[in-house]
C-alpha positions in Angstrom: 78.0 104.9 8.8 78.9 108.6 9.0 75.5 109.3 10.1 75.8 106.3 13.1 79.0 108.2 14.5 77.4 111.6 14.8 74.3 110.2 16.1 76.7 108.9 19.0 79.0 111.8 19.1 75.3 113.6 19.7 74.2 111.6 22.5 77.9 111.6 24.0 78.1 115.6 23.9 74.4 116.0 25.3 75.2 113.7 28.1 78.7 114.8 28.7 77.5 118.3 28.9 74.3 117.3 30.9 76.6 116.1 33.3 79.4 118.9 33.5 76.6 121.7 33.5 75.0 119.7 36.8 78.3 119.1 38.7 79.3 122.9 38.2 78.4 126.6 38.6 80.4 128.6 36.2 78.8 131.3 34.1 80.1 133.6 31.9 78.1 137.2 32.0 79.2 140.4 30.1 77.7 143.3 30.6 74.1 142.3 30.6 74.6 139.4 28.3 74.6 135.5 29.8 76.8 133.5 27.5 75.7 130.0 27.7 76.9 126.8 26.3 74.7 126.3 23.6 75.8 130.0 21.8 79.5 128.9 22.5 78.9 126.0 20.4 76.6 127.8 17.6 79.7 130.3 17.6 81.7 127.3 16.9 79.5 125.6 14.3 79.3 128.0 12.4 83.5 128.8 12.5 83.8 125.4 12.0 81.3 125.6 8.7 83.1 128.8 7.4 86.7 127.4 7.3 85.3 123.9 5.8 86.1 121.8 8.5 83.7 118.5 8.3 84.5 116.1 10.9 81.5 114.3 11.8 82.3 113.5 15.9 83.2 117.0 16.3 79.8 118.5 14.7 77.7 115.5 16.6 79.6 116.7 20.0 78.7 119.9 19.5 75.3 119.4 18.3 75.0 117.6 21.8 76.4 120.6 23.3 73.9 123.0 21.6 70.6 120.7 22.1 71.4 119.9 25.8 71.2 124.1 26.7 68.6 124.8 24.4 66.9 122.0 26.1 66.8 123.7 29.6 64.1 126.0 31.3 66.4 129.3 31.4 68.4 129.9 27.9 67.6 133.6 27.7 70.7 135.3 26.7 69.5 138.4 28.7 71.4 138.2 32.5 68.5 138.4 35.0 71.0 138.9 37.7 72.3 142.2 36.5 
């Protein structure tokens, strides 16, 4: 049943972001570099993987959240506007 939840908590955090990254224009850009969603949650994964924390919405969420910007034209991590 474990693998049901994440499967929704997936489809939730893909959606959710889907939505959130359509209805707003925030970027974060240092020096050069653009930050997206998707390598904020990878950053997190892997925390979250290092200090042995296993809880199955929060690693389908972000999953969601990592699939939905790697899904998009542009997820270059090199800024183009600098």
């Amino acid at each position: 049943m474990e693998f049901a939840i994440y499967s929704i908590a997936l489809i939730g955090g893909y959606a959710i972001t889907r939505y959130v990254t359509e209805q707003t224009s925030f970027h974060l850009r240092v020096k050069g570099l653009w930050i997206h969603h998707w390598i904020l949650a990878s950053l997190l994964m892997t925390a979250l993987y290092l200090f042995e924390i296993f809880n199955t919405e929060v690693w389908g969420l972000l999953t969601g959240i990592a699939l939905e910007g790697l899904s998009r034209k542009n997820w270059s991590i090199k800024d183009r506007k600098q």
